[in-house]
N, C-alpha and C positions, 0 to 999 in steps of 0.2 A: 703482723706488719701493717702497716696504718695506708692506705691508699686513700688519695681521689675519686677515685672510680666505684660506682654503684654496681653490683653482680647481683640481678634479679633472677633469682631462679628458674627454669623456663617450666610453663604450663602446661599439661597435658589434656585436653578435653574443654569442655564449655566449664566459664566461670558463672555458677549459680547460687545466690546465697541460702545459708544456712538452713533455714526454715523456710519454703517456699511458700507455703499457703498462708504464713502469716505476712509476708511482702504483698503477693498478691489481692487479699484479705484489704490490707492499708490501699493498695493501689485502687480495690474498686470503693471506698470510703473514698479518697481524695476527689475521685467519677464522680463520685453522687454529689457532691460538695461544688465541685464545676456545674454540674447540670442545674445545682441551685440557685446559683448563683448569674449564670444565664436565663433562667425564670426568672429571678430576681430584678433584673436587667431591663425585663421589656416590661415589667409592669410601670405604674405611675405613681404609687403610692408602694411602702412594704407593711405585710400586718406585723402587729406587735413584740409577735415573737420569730420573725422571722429573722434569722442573723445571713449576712453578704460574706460578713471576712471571715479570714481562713481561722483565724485564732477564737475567735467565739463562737462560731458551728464547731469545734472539738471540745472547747469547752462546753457548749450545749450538749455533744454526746455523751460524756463523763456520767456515769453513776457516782454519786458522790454521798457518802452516808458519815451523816452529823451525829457522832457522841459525844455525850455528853461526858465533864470531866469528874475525873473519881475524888471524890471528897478526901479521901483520906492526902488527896496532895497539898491541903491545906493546911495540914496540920505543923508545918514547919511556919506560919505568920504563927500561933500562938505563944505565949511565953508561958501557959499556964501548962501545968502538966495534963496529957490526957485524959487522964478520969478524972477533970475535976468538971462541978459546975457546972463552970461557967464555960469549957469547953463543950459540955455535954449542949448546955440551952443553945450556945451559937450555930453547933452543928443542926439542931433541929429547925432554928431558923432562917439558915441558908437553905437548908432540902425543902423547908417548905415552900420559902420564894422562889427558887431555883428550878428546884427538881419539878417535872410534870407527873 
């Protein structure tokens, strides 16, 4: 039967979320990030790599690792079949300039 009325079930105990050391964990990140940004604050000049807003200090903390892309997903721009040639020489010359 379709009501109006919300029935929230009632709680027993303290509401704590899921994983606690990973909250907390974020909580003292956002800290250090305040306290940077108050450094930040009193100086007169910032150095270069130093970031104030919230969105590029996490993005500065980001491990971010760059691969490189797999050659064979090139293989659908060819028209030529793949053991031919001329797919053979373009491949070596894209790995050459490409590839490190």
């Amino acid at each position: 039967m379709k009501t109006k009325e919300f029935a929230l079930p009632s709680i027993q105990g303290l509401v704590e979320p899921a994983n606690f050391t990973t909250f907390n964990e974020a909580k003292k990140d956002e800290n250090r990030w305040l306290k940077k940004v108050i450094e930040a604050l009193s100086k007169e000049k910032l150095d270069e790599n130093e970031w104030v807003s919230w969105s590029a200090w996490h993005a500065n903390m980001q491990n971010i690792v760059i691969t490189h892309a797999a050659i064979n997903g090139l293989l659908p721009l060819f028209l030529d079949s793949a053991h031919s040639i001329l797919v053979k020489f373009l491949f070596l010359l894209l790995t050459s300039h490409y590839m490190l």
